[in-house]
N, C-alpha and C positions, 0 to 999 in steps of 0.2 A: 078765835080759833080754839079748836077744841085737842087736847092733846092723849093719844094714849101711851097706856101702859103695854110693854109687849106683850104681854099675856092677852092681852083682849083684842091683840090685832094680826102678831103674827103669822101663829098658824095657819088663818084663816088667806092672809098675804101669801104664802108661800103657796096655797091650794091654786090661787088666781095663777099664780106664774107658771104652775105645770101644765095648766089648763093654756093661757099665752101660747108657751113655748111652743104645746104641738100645733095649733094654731098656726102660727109662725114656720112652723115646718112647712105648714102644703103654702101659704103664701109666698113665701120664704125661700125655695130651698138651699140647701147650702148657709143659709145667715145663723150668728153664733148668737145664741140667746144670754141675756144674763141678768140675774136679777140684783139691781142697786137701790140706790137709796136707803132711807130710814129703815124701813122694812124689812131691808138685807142684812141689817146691821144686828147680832144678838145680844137685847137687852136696849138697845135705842126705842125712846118715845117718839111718838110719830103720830102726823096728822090722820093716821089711816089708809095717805094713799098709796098706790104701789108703784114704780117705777122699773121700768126694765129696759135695760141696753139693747137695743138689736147691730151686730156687727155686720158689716157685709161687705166684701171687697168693692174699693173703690168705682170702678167703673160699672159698678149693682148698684151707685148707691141711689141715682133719679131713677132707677125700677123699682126697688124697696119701694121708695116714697110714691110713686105712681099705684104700685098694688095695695098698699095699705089705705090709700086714699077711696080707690076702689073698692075695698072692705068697708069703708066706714069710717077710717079713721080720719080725724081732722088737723091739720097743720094748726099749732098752738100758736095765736095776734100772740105776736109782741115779747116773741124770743129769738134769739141768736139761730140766722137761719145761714148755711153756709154750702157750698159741694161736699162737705163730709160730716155736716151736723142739719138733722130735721129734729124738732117736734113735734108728736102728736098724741092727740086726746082721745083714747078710747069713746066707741059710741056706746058703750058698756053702759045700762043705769044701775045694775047692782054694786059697783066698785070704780071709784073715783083710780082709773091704770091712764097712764104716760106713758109713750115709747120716745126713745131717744136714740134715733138711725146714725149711725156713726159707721162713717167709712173705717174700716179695718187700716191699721199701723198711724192712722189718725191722731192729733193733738188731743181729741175729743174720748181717745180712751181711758183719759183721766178718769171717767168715772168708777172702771173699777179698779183702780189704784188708789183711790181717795175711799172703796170700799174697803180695800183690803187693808188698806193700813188702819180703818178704826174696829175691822175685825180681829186685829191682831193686836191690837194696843186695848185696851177695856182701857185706861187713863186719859186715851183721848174722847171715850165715848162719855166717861163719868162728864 
């Protein structure tokens, strides 16, 4: 595995996730984008790829994953699949993106609490 430096990754990251987001909008609407992982993190090394939260009230959450499936996306073998947790794999080939469907007030919004605390801590990021 090959590891970058931010600088060589994530601007170019952040450009993928504006480009997602409105994406995300007309598939979406109403769902809360956000963008996590290494990438989200300023000054974390990272494999390169991006990951992004998609929120969306519980009872949206087998449409999310039904429309996105429909776009292309593919449910990611051989991860935690739940009523308020999907993954999927971008059919993207310029950029290795992940989406992470998380039902809204969910267990599974840990991820941008586990963002924000290494956003806010540089100690836990060193």
């Amino acid at each position: 595995m090959r590891l970058l430096d931010p600088a060589d990754y994530q601007i170019a990251a952040a450009r993928v996730v504006e480009g997602v987001t409105r994406e995300l909008a007309d598939l979406i609407p109403g769902c809360r984008v956000e963008h996590v992982g290494a990438s989200a993190i300023p000054g974390a090394i990272s494999k390169g790829d991006v990951d992004v939260c998609v929120v969306v009230p519980p009872p949206l959450h087998p449409s999310a994953v039904s429309r996105l499936e429909a776009a292309g996306y593919v449910v990611k073998a051989d991860t935690l699949r739940t009523p308020e947790l999907c993954m999927l794999l971008s059919p993207r080939a310029d950029v290795d993106l992940a989406l992470q469907v998380v039902a809204q007030g969910s267990q599974f919004e840990f991820f941008m609490r586990f963002r924000d605390a290494l956003r806010g801590h540089q100690s836990l990021v060193d």
